[in-house]
Z-matrix of the N, CA and C atoms (Angstrom, degrees):
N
C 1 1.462
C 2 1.525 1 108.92
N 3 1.404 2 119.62 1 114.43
C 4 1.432 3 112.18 2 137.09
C 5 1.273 4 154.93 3 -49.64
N 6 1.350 5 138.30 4 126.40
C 7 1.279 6 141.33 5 -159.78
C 8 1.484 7 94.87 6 -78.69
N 9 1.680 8 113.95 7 142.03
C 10 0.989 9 115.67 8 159.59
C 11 1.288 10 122.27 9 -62.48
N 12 1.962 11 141.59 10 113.86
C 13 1.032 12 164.60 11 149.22
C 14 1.537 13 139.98 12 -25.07
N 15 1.096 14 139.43 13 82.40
C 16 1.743 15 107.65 14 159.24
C 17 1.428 16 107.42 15 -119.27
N 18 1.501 17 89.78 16 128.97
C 19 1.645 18 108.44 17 -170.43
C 20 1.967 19 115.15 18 -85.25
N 21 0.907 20 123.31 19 108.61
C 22 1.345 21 114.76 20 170.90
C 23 1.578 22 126.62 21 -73.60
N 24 1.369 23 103.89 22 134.08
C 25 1.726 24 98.59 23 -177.64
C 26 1.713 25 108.79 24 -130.97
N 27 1.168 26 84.45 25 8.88
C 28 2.100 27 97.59 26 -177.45
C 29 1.469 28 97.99 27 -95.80
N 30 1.377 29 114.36 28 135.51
C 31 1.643 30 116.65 29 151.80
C 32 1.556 31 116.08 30 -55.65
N 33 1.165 32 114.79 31 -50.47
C 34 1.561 33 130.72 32 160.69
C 35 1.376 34 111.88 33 -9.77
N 36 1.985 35 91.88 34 -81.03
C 37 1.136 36 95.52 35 -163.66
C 38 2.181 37 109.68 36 -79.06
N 39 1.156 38 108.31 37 -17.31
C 40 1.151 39 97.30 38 176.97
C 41 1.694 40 117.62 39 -56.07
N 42 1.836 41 104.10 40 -42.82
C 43 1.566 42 120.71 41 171.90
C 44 1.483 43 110.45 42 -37.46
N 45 1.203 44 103.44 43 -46.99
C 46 1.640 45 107.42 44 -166.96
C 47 1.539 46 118.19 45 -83.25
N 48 1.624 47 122.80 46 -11.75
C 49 1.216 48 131.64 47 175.68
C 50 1.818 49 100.36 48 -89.71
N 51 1.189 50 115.27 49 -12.25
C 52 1.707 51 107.28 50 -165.07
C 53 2.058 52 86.42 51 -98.53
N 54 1.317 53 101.69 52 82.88
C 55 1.085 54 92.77 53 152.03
C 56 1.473 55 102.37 54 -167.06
N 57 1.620 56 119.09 55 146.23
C 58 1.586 57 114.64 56 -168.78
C 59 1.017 58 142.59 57 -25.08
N 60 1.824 59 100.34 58 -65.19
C 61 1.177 60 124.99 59 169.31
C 62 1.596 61 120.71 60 -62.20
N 63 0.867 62 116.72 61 -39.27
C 64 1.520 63 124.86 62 -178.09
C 65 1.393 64 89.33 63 -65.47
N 66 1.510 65 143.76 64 -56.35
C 67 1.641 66 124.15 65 -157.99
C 68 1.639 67 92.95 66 -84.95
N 69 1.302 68 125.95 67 -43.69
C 70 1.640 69 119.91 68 162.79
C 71 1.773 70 106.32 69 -20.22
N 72 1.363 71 87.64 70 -66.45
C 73 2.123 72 96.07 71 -168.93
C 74 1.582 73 106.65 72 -39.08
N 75 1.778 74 90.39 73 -68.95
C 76 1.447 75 84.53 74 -170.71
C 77 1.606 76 122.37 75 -79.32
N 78 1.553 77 121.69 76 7.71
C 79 1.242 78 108.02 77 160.35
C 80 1.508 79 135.36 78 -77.64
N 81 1.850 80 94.28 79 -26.32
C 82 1.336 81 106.27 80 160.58
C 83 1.326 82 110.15 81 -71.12
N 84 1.236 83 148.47 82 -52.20
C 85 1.624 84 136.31 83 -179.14
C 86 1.403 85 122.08 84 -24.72
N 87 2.029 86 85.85 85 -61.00
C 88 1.593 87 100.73 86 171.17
C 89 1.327 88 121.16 87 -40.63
N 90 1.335 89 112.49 88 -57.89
C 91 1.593 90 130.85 89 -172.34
C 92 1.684 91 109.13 90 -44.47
N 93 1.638 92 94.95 91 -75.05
C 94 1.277 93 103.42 92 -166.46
C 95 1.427 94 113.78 93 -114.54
N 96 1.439 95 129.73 94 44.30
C 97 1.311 96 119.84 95 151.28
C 98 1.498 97 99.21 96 95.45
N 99 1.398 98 125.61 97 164.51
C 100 1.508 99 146.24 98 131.34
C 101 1.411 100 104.65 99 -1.97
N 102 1.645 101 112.99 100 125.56
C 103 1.227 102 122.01 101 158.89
C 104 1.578 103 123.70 102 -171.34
N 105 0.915 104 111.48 103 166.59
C 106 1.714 105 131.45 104 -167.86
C 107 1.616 106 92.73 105 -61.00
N 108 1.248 107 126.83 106 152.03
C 109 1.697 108 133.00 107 137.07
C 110 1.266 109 104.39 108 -46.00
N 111 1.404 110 144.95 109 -51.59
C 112 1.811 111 147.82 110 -161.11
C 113 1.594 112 82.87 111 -54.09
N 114 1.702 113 114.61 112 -72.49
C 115 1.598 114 131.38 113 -154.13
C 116 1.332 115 109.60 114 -54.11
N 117 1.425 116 122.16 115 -31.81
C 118 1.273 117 120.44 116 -159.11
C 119 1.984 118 93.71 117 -103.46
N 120 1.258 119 98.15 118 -17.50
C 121 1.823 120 105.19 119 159.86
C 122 1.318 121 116.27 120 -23.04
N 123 1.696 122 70.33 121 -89.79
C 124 1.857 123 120.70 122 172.93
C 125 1.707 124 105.29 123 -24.09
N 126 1.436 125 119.67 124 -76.09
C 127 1.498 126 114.68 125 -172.89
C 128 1.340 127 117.93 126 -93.58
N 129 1.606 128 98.87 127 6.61
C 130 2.115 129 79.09 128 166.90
C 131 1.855 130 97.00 129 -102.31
N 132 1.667 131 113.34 130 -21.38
C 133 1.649 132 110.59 131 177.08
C 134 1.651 133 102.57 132 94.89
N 135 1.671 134 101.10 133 16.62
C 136 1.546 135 86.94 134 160.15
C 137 1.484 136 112.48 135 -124.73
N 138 1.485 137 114.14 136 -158.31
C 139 1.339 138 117.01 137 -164.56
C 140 1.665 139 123.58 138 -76.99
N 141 1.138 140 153.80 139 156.56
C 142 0.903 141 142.88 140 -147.72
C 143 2.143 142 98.39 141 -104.38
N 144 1.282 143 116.61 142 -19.37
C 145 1.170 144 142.16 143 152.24
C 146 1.374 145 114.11 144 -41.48
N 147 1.563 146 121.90 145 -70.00
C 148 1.078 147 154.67 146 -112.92
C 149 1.744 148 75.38 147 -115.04
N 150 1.273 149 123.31 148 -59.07
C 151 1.519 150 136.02 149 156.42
C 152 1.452 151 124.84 150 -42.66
N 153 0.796 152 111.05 151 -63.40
C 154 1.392 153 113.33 152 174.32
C 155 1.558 154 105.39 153 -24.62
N 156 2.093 155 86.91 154 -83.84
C 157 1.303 156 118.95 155 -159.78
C 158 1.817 157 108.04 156 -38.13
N 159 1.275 158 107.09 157 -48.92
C 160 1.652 159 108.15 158 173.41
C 161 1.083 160 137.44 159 -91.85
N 162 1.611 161 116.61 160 19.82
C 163 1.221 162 144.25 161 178.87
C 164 1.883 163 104.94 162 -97.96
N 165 1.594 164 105.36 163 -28.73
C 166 1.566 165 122.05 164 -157.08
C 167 1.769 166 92.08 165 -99.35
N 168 1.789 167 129.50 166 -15.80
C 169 0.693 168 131.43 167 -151.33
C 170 1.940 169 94.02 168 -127.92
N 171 0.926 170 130.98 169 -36.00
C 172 1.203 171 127.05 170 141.77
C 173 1.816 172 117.07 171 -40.37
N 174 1.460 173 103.55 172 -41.34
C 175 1.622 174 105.83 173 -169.51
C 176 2.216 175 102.74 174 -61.81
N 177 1.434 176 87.85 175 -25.83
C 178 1.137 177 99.79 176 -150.78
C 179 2.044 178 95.35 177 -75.97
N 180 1.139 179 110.31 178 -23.09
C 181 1.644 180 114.49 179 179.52
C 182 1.540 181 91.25 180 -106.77
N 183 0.930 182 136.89 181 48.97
C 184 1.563 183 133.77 182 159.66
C 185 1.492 184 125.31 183 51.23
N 186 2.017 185 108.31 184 23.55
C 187 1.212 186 103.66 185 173.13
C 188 1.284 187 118.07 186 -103.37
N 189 1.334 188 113.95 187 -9.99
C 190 1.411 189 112.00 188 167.09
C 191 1.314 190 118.05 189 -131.99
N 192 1.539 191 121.62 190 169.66
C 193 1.170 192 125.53 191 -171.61
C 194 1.348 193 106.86 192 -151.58
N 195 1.360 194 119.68 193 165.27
C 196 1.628 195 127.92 194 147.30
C 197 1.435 196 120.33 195 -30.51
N 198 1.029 197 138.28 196 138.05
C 199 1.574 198 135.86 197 123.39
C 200 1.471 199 123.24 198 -132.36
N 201 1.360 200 102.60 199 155.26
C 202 1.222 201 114.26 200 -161.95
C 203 2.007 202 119.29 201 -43.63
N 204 1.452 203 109.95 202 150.74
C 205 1.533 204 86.27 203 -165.04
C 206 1.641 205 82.26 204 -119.61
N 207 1.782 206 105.52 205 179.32
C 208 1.648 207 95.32 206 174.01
C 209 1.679 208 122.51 207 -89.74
N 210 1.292 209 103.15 208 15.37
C 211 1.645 210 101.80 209 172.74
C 212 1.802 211 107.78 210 -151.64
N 213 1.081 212 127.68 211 -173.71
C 214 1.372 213 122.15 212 -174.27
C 215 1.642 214 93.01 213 -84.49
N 216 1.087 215 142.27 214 -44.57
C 217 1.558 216 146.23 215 148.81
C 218 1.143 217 100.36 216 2.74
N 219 1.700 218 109.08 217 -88.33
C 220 1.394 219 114.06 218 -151.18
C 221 1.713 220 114.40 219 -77.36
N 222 1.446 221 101.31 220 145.09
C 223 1.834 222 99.74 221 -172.27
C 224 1.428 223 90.36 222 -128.42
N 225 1.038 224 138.32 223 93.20
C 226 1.545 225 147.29 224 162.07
C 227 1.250 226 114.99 225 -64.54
N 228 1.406 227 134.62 226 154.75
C 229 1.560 228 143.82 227 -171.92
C 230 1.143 229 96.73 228 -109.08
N 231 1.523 230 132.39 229 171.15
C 232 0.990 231 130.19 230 146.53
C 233 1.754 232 123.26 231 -144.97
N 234 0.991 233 143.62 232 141.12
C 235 1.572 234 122.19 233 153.97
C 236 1.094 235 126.46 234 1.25
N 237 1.444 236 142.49 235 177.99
C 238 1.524 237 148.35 236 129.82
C 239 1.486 238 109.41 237 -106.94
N 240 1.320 239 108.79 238 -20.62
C 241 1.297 240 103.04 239 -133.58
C 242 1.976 241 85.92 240 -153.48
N 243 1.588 242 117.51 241 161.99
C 244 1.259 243 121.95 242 -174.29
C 245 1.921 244 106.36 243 -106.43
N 246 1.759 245 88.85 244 -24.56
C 247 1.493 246 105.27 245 -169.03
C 248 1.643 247 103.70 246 -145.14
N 249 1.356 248 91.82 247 169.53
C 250 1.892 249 98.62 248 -169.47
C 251 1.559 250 93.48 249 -148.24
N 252 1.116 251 129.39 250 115.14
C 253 1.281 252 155.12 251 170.40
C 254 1.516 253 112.82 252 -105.46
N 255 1.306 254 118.86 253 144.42
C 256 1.685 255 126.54 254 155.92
C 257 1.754 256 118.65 255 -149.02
N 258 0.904 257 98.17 256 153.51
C 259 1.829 258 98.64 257 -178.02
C 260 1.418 259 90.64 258 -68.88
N 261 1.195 260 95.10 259 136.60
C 262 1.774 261 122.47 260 150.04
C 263 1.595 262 114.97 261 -94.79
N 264 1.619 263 134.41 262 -14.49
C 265 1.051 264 102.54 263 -172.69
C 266 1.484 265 122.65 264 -115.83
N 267 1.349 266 107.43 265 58.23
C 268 1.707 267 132.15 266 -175.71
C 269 1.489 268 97.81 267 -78.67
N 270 1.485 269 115.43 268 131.41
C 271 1.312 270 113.65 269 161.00
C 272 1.862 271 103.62 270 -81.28
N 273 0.892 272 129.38 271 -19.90
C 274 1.946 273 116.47 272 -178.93
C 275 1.442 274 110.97 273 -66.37
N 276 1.159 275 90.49 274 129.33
C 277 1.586 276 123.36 275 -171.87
C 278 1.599 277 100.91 276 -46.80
N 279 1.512 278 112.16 277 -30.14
C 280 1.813 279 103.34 278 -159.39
C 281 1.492 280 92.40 279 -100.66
N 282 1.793 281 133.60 280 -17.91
C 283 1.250 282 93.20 281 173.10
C 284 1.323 283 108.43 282 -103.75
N 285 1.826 284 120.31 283 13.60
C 286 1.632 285 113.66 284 171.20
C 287 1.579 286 99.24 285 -74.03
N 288 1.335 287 124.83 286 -36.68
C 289 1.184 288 124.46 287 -179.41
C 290 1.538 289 135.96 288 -45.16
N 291 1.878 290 90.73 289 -40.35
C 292 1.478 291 143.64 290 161.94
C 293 1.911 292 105.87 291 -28.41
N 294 1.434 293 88.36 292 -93.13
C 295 1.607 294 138.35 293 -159.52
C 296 2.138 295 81.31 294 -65.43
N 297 1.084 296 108.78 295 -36.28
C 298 1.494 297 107.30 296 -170.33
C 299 1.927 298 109.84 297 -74.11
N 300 1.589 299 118.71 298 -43.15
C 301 0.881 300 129.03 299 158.49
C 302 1.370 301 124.38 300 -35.34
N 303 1.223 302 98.89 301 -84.06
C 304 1.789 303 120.95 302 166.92
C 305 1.078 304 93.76 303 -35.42
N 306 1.588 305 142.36 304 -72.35
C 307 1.506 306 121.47 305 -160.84
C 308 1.325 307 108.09 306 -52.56
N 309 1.422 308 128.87 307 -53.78
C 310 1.215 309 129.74 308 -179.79
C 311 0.977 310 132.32 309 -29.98
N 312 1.536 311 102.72 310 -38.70
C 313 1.951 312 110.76 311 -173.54
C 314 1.594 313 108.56 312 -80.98
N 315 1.746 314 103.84 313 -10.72
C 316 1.907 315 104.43 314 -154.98
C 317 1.268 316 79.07 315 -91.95
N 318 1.883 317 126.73 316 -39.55
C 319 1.432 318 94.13 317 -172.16
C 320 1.522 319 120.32 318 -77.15
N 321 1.310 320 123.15 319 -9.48
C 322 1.309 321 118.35 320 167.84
C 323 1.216 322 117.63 321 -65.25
N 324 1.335 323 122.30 322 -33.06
C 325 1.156 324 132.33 323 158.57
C 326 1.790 325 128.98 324 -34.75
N 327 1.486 326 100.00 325 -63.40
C 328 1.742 327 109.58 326 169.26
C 329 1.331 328 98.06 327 -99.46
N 330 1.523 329 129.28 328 50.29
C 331 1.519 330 112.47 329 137.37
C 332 1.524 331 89.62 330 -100.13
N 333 1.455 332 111.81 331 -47.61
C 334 1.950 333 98.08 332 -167.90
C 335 0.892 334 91.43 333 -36.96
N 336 1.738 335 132.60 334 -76.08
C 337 1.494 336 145.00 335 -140.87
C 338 1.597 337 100.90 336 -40.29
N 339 1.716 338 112.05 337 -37.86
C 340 1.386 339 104.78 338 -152.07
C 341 1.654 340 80.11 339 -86.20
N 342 0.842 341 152.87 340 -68.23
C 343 1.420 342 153.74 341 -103.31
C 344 1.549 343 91.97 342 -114.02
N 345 1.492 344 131.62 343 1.23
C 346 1.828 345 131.54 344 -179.84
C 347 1.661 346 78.37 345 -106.61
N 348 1.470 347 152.38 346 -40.32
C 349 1.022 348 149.55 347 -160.07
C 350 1.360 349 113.19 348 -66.05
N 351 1.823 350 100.69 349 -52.59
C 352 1.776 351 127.01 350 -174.61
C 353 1.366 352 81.27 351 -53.64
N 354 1.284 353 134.81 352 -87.74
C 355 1.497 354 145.47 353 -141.71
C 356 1.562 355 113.32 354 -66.32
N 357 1.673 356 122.33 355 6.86
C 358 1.349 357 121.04 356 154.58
C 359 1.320 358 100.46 357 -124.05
N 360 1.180 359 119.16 358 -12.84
C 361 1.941 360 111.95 359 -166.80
C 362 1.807 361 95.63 360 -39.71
N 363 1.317 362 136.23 361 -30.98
C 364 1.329 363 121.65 362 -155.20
C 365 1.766 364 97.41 363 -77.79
N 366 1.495 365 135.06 364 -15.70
C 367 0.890 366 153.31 365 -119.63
C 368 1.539 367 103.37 366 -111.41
N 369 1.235 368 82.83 367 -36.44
C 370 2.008 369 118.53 368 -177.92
C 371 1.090 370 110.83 369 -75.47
N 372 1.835 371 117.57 370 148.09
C 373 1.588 372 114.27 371 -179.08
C 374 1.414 373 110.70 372 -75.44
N 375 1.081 374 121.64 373 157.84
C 376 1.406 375 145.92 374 -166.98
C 377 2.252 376 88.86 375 -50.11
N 378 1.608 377 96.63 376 -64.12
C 379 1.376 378 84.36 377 166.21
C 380 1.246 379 159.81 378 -37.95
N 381 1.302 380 95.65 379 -28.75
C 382 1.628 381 132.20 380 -169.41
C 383 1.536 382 92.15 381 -85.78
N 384 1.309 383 116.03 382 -50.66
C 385 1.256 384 134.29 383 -161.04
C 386 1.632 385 107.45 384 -50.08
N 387 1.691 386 88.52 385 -75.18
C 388 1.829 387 111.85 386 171.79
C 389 1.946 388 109.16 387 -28.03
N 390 1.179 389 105.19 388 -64.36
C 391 1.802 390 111.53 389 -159.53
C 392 1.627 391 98.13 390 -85.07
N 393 1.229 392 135.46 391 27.16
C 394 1.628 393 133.15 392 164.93
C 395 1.632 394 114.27 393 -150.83
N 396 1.191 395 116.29 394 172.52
C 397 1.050 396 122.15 395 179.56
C 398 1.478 397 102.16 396 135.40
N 399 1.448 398 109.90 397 -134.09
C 400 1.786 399 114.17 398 -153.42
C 401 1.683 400 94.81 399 -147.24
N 402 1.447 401 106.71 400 100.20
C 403 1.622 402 99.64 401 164.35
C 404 1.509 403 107.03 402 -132.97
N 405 1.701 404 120.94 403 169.75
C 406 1.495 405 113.28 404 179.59
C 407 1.452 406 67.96 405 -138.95
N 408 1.749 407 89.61 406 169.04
C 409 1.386 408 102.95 407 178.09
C 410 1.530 409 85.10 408 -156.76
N 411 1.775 410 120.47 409 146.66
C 412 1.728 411 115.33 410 -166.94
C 413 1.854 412 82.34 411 -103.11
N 414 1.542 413 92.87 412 165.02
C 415 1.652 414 91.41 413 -177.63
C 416 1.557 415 86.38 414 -153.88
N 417 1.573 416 129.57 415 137.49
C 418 1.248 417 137.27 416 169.36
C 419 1.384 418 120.67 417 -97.39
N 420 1.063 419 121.11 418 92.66
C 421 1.414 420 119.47 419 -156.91
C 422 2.102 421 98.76 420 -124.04
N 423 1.683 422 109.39 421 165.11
C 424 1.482 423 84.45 422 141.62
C 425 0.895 424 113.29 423 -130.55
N 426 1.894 425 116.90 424 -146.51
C 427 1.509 426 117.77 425 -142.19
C 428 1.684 427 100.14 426 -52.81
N 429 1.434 428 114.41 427 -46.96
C 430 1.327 429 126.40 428 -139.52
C 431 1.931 430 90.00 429 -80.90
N 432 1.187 431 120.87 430 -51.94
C 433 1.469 432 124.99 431 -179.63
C 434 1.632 433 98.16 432 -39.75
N 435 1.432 434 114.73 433 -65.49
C 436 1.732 435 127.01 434 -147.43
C 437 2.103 436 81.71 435 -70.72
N 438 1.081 437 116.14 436 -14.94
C 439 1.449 438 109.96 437 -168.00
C 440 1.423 439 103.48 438 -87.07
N 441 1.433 440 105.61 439 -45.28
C 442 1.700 441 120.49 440 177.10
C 443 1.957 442 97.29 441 -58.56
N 444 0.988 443 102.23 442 -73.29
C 445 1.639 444 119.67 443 -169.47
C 446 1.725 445 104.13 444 -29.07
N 447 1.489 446 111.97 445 -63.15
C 448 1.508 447 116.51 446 176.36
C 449 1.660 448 104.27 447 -64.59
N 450 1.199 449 138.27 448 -3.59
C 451 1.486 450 131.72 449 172.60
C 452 1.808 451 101.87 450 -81.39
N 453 1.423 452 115.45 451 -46.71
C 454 1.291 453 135.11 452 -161.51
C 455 1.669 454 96.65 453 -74.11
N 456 1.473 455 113.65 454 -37.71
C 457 1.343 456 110.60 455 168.38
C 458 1.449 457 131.81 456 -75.36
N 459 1.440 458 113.95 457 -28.28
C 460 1.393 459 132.19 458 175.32
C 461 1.618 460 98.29 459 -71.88
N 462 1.368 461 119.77 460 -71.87
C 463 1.528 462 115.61 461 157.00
C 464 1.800 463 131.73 462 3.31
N 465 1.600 464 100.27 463 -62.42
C 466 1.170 465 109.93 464 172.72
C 467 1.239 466 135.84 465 -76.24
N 468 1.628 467 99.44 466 -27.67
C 469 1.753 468 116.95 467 171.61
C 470 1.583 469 99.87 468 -61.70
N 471 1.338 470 122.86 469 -48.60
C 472 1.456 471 122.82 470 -154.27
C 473 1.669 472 116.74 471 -63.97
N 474 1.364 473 92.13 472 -46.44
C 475 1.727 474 100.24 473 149.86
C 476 1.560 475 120.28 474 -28.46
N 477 1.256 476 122.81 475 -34.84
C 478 1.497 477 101.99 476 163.21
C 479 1.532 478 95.10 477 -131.28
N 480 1.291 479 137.37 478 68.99
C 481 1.382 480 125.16 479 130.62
C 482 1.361 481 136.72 480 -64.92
N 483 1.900 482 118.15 481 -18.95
C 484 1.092 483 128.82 482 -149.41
C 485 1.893 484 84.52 483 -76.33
N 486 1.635 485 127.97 484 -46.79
C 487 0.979 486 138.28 485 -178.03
C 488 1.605 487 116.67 486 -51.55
N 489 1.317 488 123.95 487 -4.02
C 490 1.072 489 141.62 488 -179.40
C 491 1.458 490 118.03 489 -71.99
N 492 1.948 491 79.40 490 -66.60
C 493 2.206 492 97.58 491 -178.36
C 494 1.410 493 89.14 492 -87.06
N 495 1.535 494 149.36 493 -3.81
C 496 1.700 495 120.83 494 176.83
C 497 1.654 496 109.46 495 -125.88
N 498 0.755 497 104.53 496 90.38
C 499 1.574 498 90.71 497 175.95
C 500 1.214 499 118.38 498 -40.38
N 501 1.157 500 130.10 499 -39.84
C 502 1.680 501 146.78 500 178.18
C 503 2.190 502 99.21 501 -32.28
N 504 1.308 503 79.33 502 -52.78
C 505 1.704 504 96.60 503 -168.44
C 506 1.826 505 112.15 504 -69.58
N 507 1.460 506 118.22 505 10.00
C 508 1.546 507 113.90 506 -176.44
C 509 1.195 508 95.79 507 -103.15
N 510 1.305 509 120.63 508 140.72
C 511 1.637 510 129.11 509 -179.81
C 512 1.171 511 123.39 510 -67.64
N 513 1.543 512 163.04 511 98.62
C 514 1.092 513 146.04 512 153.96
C 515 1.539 514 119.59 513 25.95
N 516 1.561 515 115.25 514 114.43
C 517 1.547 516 107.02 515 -161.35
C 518 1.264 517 145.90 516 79.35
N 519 1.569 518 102.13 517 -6.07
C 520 1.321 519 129.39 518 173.07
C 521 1.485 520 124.92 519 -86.60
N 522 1.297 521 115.76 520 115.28
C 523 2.144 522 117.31 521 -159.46
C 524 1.854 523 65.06 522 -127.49
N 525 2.559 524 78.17 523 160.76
C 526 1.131 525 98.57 524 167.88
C 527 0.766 526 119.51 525 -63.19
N 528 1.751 527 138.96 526 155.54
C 529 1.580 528 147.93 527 138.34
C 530 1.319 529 118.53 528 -74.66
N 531 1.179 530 134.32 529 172.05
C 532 1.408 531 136.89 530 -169.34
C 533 1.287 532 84.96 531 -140.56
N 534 1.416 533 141.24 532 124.11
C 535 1.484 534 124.50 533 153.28
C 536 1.459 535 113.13 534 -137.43
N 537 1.493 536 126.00 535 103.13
C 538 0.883 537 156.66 536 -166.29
C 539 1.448 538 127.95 537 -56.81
N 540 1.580 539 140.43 538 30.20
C 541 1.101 540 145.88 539 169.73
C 542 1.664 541 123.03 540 -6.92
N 543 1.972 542 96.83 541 84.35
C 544 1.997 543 90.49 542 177.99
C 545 1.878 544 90.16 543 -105.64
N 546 1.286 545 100.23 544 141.93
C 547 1.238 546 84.41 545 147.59
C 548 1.636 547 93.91 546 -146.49
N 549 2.015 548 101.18 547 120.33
C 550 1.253 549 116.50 548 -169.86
C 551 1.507 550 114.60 549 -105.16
N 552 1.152 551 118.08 550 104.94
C 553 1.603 552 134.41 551 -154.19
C 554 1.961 553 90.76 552 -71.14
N 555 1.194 554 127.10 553 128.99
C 556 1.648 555 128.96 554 174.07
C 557 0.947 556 123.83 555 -58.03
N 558 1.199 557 159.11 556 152.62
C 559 1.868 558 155.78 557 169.98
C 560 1.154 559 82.75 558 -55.90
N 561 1.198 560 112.18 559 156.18
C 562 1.691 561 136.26 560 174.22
C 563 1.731 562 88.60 561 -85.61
N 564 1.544 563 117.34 562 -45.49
C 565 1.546 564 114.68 563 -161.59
C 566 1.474 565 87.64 564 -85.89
N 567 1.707 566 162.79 565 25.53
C 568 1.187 567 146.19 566 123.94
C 569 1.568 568 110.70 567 -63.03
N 570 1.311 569 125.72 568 -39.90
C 571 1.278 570 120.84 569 179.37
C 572 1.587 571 116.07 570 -57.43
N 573 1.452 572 99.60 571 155.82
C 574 1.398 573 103.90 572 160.84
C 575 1.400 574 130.03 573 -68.71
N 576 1.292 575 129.45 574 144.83
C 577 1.949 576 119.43 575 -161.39
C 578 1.811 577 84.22 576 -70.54
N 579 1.237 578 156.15 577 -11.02
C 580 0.930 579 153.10 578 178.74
C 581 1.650 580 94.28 579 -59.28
N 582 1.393 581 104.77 580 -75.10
C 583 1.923 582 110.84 581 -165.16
C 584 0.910 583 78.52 582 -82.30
N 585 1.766 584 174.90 583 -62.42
C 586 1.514 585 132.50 584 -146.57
C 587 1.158 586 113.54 585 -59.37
N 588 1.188 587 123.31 586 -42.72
C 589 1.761 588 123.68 587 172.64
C 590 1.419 589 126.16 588 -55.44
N 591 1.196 590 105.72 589 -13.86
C 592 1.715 591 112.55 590 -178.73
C 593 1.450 592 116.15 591 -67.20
């Protein structure tokens, strides 16, 4: 199964997704369904203003939308989309500039993630413990391998997307994972002039 998608191809709109709260919003949407600006206040601990405003501005790059609420009162947000993708391999300066931003904010993003994890990991069962944590491993590949390799990995994730859009479908005992996709290319000037030339 494929995840439902919205792909960005605007610098614009990439600009306007690289900001905390806005990937906060829509990660909570994703998470937990349809909800108010007040609700999504409430569990991220900011203002309902402060919500709105970047809830109306997400709407505006096609990650969020209306859905129906249970009275003329209520105006709930919702997702569009399960996932948010954009090309990285534009030579124009404004959406490398783009795509460069946005990365910036995601890794600030999974350092909290990593460092709220460190500070309960002791908290966690011994099991839990064993199968997560933080490893790198270097791999020499080229373009076309590291291109194949991230297909073979995406491949394997997709195998459980269906558990994503149904809750129905997660097994007994089954919590989210976080799994963090770097792949951090080396300075050419750390290598030896031996492997830079290769």
């Amino acid at each position: 199964m494929s995840l439902p998608e919205v792909k960005l191809s605007d610098p614009k709109a990439l600009r306007g997704y690289a900001h905390p709260l806005r990937m906060a919003l829509i990660g909570l949407l994703r998470q937990q369904g349809p909800m108010t600006a007040t609700q999504a206040a409430e569990r991220l601990g900011e203002s309902v203003p402060n919500c709105s405003f970047h809830l109306r501005q997400l709407a505006k790059y096609g990650l969020a939308e209306r859905a129906p609420g249970a009275d003329a009162r209520e105006r709930p947000w919702r997702a569009t989309a399960l996932n948010t993708s954009w090309d990285d391999a534009s030579d124009d300066p404004q959406m490398r500039a783009a795509v460069d931003e946005l990365s910036a904010v995601q890794l600030a993003l999974y350092v909290r993630k990593a460092e709220d994890f460190l500070s309960r990991r002791a908290e966690e069962s011994t099991a839990w413990r064993a199968v997560t944590g933080f490893a790198d491993r270097p791999v020499y590949v080229t373009v076309d391998e590291m291109a194949a390799l991230r297909a073979r990995i995406d491949a394997l994730l997709t195998e459980y997307d269906d558990r994503i859009a149904d809750p129905a479908k997660r097994p007994a005992g089954s919590r989210k994972v976080s799994l963090i996709h770097l792949a951090l290319l080396a300075d050419a000037r750390d290598l030896g002039e031996q492997e830079a030339d290769r």
